[in-house]
C-alpha positions as CSV (number, residue, x, y, z in Angstrom):
1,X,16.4,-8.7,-22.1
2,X,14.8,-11.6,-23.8
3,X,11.9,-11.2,-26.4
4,X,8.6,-10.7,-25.6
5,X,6.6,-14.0,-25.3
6,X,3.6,-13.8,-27.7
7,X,0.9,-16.3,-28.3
8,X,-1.0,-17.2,-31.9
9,X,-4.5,-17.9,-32.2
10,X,-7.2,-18.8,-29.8
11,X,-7.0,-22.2,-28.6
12,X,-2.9,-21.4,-27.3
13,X,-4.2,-18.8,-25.8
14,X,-7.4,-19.8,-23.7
15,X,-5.0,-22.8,-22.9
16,X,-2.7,-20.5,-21.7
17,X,-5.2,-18.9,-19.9
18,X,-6.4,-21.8,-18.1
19,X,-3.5,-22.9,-17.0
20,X,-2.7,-19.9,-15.4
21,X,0.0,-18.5,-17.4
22,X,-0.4,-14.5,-16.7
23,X,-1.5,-12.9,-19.8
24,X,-0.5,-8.9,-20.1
25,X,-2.6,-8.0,-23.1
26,X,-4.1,-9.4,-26.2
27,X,-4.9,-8.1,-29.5
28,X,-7.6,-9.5,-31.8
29,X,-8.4,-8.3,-35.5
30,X,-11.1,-6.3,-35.0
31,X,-12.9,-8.1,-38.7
32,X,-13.0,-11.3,-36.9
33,X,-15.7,-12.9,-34.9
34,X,-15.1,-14.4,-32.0
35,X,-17.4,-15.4,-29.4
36,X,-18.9,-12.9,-27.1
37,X,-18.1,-14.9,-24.2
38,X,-14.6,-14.7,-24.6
39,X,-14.3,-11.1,-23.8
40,X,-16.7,-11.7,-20.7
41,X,-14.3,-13.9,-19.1
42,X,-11.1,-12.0,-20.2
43,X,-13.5,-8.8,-18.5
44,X,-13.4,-11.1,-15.3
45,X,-9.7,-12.0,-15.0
46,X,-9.1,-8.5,-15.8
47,X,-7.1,-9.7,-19.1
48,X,-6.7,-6.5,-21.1
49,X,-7.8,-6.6,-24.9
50,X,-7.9,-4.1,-27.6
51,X,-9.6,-4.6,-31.0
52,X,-7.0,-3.1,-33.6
53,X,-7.0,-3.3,-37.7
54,X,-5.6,-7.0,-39.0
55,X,-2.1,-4.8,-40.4
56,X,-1.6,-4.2,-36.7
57,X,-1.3,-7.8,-35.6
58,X,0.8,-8.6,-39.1
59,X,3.5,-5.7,-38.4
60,X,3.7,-7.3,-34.3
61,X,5.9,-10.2,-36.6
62,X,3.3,-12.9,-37.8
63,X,1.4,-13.0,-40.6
64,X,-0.1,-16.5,-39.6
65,X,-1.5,-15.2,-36.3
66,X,-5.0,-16.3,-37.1
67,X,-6.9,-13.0,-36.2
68,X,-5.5,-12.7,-32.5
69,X,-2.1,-12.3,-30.3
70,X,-1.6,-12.4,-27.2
71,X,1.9,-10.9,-24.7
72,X,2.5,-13.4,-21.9
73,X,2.9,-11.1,-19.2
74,X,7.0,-11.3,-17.5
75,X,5.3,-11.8,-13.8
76,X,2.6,-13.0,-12.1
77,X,-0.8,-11.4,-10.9
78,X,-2.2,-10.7,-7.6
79,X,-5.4,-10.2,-5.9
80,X,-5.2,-6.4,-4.5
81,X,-7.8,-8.0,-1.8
82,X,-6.2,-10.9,-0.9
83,X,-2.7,-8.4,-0.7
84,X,-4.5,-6.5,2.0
85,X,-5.8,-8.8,4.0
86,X,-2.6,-10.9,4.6
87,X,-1.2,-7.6,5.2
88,X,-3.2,-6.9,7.8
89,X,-3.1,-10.2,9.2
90,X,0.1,-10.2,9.3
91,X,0.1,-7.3,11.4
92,X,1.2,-4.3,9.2
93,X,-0.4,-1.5,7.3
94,X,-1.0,-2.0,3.7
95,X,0.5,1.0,1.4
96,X,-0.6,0.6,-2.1
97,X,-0.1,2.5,-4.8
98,X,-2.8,3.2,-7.7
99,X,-2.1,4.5,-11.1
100,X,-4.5,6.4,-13.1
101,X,-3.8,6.8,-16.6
102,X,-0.3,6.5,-16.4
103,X,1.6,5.4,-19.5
104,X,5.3,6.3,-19.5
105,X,7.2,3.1,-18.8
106,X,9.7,5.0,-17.2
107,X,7.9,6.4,-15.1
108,X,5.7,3.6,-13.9
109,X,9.5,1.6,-13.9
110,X,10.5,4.3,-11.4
111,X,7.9,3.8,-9.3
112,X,7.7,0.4,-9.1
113,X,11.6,1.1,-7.7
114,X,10.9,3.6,-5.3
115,X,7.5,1.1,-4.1
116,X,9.8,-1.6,-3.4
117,X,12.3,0.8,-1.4
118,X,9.8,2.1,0.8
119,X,7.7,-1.0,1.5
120,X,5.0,-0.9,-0.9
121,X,2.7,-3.6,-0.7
122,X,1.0,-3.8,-4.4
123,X,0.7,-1.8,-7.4
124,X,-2.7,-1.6,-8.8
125,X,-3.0,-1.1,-12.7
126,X,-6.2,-0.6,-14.8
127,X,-6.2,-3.0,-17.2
128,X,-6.9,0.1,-19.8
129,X,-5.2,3.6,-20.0
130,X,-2.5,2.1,-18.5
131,X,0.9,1.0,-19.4
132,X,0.7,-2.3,-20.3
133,X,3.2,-5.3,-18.5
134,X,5.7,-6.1,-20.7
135,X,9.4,-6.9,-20.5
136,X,10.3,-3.2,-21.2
137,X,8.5,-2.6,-17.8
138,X,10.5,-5.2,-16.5
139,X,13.8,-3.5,-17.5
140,X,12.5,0.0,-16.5
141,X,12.1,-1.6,-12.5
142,X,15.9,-3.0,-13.0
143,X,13.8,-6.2,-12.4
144,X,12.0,-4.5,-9.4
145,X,8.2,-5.7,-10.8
146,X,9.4,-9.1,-9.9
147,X,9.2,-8.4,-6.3
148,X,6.3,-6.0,-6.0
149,X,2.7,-7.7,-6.1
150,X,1.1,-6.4,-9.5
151,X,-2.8,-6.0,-9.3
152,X,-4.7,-6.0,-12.5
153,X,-8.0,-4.5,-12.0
154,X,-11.0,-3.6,-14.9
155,X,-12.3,-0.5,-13.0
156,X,-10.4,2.0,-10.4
157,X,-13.3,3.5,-9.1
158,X,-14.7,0.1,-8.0
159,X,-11.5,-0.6,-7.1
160,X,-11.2,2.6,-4.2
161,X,-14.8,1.7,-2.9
162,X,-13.4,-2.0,-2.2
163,X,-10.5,-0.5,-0.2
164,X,-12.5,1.8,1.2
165,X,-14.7,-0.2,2.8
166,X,-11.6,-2.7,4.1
167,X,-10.2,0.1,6.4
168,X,-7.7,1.9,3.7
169,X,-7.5,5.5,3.2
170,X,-7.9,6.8,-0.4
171,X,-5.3,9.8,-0.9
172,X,-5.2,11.2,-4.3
173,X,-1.7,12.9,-5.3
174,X,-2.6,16.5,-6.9
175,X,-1.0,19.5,-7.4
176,X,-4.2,21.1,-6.7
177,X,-4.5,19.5,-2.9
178,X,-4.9,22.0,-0.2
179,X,-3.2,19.4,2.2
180,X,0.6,19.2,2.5
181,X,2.3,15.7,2.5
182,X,4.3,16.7,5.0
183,X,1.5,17.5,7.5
184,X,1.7,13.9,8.3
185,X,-1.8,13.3,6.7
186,X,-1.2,9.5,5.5
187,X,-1.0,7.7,8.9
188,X,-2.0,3.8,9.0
189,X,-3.8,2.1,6.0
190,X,-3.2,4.0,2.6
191,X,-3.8,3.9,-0.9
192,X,-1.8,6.9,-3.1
193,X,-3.7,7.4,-6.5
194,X,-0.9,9.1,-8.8
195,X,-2.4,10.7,-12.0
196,X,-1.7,10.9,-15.8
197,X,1.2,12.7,-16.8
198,X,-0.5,15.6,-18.3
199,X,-3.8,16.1,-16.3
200,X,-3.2,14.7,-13.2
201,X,-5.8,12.4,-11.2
202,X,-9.0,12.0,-13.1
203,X,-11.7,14.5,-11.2
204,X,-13.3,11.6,-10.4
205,X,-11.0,9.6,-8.3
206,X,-10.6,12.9,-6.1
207,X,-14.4,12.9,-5.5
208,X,-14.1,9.6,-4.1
209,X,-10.8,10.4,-1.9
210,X,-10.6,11.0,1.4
211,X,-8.2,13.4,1.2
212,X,-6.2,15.5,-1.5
213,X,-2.7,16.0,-0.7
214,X,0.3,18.1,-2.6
215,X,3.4,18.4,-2.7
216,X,5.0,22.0,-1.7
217,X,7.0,23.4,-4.6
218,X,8.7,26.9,-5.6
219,X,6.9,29.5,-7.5
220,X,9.2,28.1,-10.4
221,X,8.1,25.0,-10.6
222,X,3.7,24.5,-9.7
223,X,4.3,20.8,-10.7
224,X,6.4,17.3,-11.1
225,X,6.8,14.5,-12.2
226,X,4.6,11.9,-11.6
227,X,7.5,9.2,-10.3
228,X,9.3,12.1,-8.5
229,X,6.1,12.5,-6.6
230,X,4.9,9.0,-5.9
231,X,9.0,8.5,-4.1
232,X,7.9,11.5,-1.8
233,X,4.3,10.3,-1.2
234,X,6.0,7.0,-0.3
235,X,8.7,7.6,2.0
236,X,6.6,10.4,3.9
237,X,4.6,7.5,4.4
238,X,7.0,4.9,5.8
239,X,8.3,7.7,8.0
240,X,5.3,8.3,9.9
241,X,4.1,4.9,10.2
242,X,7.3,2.9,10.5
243,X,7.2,0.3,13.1
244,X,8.8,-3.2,13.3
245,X,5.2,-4.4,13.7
246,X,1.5,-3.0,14.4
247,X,-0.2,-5.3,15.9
248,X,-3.9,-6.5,17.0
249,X,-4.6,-4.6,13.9
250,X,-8.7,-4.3,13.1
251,X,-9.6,-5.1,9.4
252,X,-13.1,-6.2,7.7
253,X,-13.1,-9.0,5.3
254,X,-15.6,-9.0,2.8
255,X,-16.7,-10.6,0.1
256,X,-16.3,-8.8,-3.3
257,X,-17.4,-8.9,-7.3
258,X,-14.8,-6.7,-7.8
């Protein structure tokens, strides 16, 4: 596995940045000034940044990193609304996959595998409270994050309404879901959101879901894990609604800030 790729000060990595090179996450010493409308537009690409103490950036192996470093990220980006829409064009169903909070690599390297096995179209990732896209991530897959389409997003909530209102149903993954998977519940268009290790999906999401689902487990075991679940989720999914093509499929385009 080689290094990770890192970038030094602020001029490599806005040119980075403007030549499209993906950027995973960047660090800045949070006693430097910078200016404000450098964080806007990382806000708008969805660029993740965390402000950290300046010992942070010298123990990530550079004492001359002039106040900010930057991971080039292993893959590329994509556009969750531009994955959707070919999808449908194409005549297919999109299956997506949303993570909320999640921050095992393993785990998210698990499901990345099992998305690519059952015909996952994207993985959407917050670009914060997530784990971040490094080559660790890209080892965890067995290289599988190189395949799947990776969408960076700022906010999950605007995220679902987006989806929403483009034909895709919005199931949330909770133990606490009165609706069994295997009821057939995720027919056509679908969007799983899988929840933090610990406390499941944010009681938020569910609000905005169209439907809580569960997976059916022994009086041994109320709960588990998060990858385990999405691979069930996922191929429940693929055997309901595969079909070597769907077609004169109905989808709205729209135009979006988000």
């Amino acid at each position: 596995m080689k290094k990770q790729l890192m970038l030094h000060g602020l001029q490599k990595i806005q040119e980075a940045i403007e030549k499209n090179i993906p950027i995973a996450k960047i660090w800045v010493d949070q006693t430097k000034k910078f200016p404000k409308n450098i964080f806007s537009l990382w806000k708008k690409m969805a660029i993740p940044y965390v402000k950290v103490p300046a010992i942070t950036l010298r123990k990530m192996g550079n004492v001359h990193n002039r106040g900010i470093i930057a991971w080039v990220s292993p893959v590329s980006f994509s556009n969750v609304e531009e994955v959707v829409s070919s999808t449908f064009e194409n005549g297919n169903y999109p299956l997506l996959a949303l993570l909320d909070r999640i921050t095992d690599v393993g785990n998210v390297g698990n499901i990345i595998r099992s998305g690519l096995a059952a015909g996952v179209n994207a993985l959407v990732i917050p670009t914060k409270g997530c784990c971040s896209i490094h080559n660790q991530l890209l080892k965890s897959s067995s290289g599988g994050m190189l395949y799947l389409p990776i969408c960076p997003v700022n906010c999950l909530k605007e995220t679902i309404l987006l989806l929403k209102k483009m034909g895709i149903k919005i199931i949330a993954c909770s133990e606490k879901g009165k609706t069994s998977i295997f009821e057939n519940c995720c027919k056509g268009a679908t969007a799983f959101i899988l929840g933090n290790e610990h406390d499941g999906v944010h009681p938020s999401l569910i609000q905005l879901s169209d439907q809580v689902c569960s997976i059916p487990t022994s009086p041994k075991m109320s709960s588990i894990n998060v990858a385990s679940a999405a691979t069930l989720f996922f191929f429940k999914w693929k055997e309901v609604n595969d079909t070597p093509s769907i077609k004169k499929l109905k989808f709205r385009n729209i135009n979006s800030k988000f």
